[in-house]
C-alpha positions in Angstrom: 83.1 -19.9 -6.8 79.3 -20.0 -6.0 77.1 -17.6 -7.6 74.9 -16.4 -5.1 70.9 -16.7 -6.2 69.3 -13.6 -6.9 65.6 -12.6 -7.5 64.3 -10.1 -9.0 61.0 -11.0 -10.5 58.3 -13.3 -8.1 58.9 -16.7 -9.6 56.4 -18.5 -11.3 56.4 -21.2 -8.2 55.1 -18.4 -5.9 52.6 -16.9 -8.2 51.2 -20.4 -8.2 51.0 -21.1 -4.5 49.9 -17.5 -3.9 46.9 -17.7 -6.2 46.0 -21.0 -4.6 46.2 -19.4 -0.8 44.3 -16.7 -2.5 41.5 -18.7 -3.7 41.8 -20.3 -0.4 41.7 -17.4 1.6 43.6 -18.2 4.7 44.4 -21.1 4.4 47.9 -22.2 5.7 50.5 -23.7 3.7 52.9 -25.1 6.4 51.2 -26.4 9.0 53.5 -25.9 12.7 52.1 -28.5 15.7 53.1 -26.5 18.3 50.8 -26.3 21.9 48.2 -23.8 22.4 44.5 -22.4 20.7 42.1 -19.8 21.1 41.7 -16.4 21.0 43.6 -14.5 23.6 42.7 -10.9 22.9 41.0 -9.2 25.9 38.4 -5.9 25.9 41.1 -4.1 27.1 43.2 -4.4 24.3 40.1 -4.6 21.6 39.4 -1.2 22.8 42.5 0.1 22.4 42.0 0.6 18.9 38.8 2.3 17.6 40.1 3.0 14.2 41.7 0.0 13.1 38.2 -1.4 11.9 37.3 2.0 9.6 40.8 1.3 8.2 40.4 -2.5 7.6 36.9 -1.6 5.9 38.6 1.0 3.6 41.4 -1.5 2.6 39.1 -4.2 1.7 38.8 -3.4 -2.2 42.8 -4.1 -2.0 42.4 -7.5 -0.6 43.0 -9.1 -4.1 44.8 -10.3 -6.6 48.2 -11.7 -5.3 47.1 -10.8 -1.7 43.3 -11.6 -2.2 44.1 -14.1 1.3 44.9 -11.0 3.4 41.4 -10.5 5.4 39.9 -7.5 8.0 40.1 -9.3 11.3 37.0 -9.5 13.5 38.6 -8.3 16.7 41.2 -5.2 15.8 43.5 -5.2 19.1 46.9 -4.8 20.0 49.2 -7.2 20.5 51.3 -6.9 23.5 52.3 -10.6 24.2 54.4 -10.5 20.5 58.3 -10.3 22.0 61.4 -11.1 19.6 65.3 -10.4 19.3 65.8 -7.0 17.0 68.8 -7.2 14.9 71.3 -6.4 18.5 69.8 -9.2 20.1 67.6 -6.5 22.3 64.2 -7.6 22.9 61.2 -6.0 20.7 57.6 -5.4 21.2 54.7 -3.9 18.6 55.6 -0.7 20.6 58.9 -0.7 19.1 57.4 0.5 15.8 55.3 3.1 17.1 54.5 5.7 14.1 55.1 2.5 11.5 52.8 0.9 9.6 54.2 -2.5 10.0 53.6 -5.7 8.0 54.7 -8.4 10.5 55.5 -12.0 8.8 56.8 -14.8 10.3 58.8 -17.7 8.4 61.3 -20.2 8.8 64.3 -22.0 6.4 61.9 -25.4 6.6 59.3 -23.9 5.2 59.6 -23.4 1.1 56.4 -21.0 0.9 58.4 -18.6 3.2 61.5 -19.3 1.1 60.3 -18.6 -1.8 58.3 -14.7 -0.7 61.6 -13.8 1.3 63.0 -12.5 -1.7 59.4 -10.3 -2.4 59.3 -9.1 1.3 62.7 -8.1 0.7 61.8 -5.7 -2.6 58.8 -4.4 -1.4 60.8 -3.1 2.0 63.4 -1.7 -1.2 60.5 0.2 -2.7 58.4 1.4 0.0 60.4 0.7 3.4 61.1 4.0 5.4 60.4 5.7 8.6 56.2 5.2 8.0 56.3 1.7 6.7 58.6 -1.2 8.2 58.8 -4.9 6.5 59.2 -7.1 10.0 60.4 -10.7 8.9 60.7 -12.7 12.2 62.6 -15.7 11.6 61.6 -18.8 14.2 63.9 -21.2 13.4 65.3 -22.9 16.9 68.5 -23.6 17.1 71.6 -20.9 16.4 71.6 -18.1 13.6 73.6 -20.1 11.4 71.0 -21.5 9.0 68.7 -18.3 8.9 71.6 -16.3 8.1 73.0 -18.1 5.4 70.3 -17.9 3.6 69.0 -14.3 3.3 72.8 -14.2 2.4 72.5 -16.7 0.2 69.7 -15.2 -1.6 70.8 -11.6 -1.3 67.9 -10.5 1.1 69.8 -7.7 3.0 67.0 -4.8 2.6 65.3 -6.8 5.9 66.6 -5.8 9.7 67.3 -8.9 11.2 64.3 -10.3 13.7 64.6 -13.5 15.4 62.7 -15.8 18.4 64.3 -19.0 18.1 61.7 -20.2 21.0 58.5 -20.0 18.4 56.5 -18.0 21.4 55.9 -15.5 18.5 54.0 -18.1 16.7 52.6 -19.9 19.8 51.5 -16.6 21.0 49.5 -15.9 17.0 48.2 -19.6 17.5 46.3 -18.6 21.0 45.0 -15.5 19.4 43.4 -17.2 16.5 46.2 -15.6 13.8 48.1 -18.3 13.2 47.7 -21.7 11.7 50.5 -22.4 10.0 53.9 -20.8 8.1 54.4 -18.1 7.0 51.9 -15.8 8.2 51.7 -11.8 7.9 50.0 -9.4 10.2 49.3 -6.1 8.9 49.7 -3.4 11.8 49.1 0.2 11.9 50.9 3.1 13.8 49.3 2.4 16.5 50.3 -1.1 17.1 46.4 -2.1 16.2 46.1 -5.3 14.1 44.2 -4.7 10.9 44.2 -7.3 8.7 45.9 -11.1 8.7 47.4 -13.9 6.3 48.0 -17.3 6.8 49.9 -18.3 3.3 52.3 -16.9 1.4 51.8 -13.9 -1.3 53.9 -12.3 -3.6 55.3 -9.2 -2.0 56.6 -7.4 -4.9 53.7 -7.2 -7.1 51.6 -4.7 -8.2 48.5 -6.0 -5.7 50.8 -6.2 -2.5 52.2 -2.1 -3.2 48.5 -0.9 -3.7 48.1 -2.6 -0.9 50.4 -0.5 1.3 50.4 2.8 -0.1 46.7 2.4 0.5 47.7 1.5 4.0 49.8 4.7 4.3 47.4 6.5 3.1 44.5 6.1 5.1 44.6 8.4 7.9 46.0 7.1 10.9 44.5 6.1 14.0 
């Protein structure tokens, strides 16, 4: 019988490639050649969110460490063209997660950064996942659910709900708005649905940097 692979520590490996997209700062560790560039935010939405730049600005001092490549975006906006399977196949929006703080990351099985902080994203939801703060791992993997599933299973990731676009238009969507340059990459969201801060790269979730991080998150006032 197979002993299923379980982590409970970050591994050396991702300590490594998180210090180096750290010292990097944003840059992307899988690259995806998909079509599409540019920034597609618009006034409209830019406006939308008046305190999402005061709570960027009072995060920056925990922009280090293991998640010294997380960085205040220049244009805090909402997101509205992000649309992906929840875990009954319904279709899902930002607004889904109204009253959440939400860090949004997007990986696939190909990618061995993203393998390698699934198990992380997975703790820190453990830890500090509840009805303020959501983990939202969207897998983009085309094809069936086969291979995605068998490996959260595989590696006892079960803390995660299951989100899934198997058409990439997630990505494609974070390539046209300047977010996205590669896999994985993780969006950190406030209540509101307002983008604060972005990643391209993988970090260690579970560490002590990536908790100050979100309790810091949680605990500047909301917009």
């Amino acid at each position: 019988m197979t002993e299923k692979k379980t982590f409970g520590v970050p591994s050396l490996k991702l300590i490594a490639i998180a210090g180096l997209a750290g010292a990097l700062a944003g840059a992307a560790a899988i690259y995806v050649k998909e079509s599409g560039s540019g920034n597609g935010g618009t006034v409209a939405e830019a406006t939308a969110c008046p305190m999402a730049g005061a709570k960027a600005e009072a995060l920056r001092p925990f922009f280090t460490g293991q998640v010294a490549a997380m960085n205040a975006v220049d244009e805090h906006r909402t997101l509205p063209g992000l649309v992906f399977d929840g875990p009954e196949g319904t279709p899902q929006t930002m607004a889904s997660f109204a009253g959440k703080t939400v860090l949004l990351n997007l990986w696939a099985t190909w990618c061995v950064p993203c393998r390698e902080e699934m198990p992380a994203l997975n703790a820190l939801e453990k830890e500090l996942g509840s009805d303020r703060f959501e983990v939202v791992a969207v897998n983009i993997d085309t094809g069936d659910d086969e291979k995605p599933k068998a490996f959260l299973d595989e590696t006892g990731v079960h803390e995660l709900a299951y989100y899934r676009d198997a058409s990439m238009g997630v990505f494609n969507t974070l390539k046209k708005e300047g977010l996205a340059f590669g896999l994985p990459v993780t969006l950190l969201m406030d209540d509101k649905g307002c983008l604060v801060a972005a990643m391209n790269g993988p970090a260690v979730w579970d560490s002590n940097d990536a908790k100050a991080l979100i309790n810091a998150a949680l605990a500047t006032p909301q917009s």
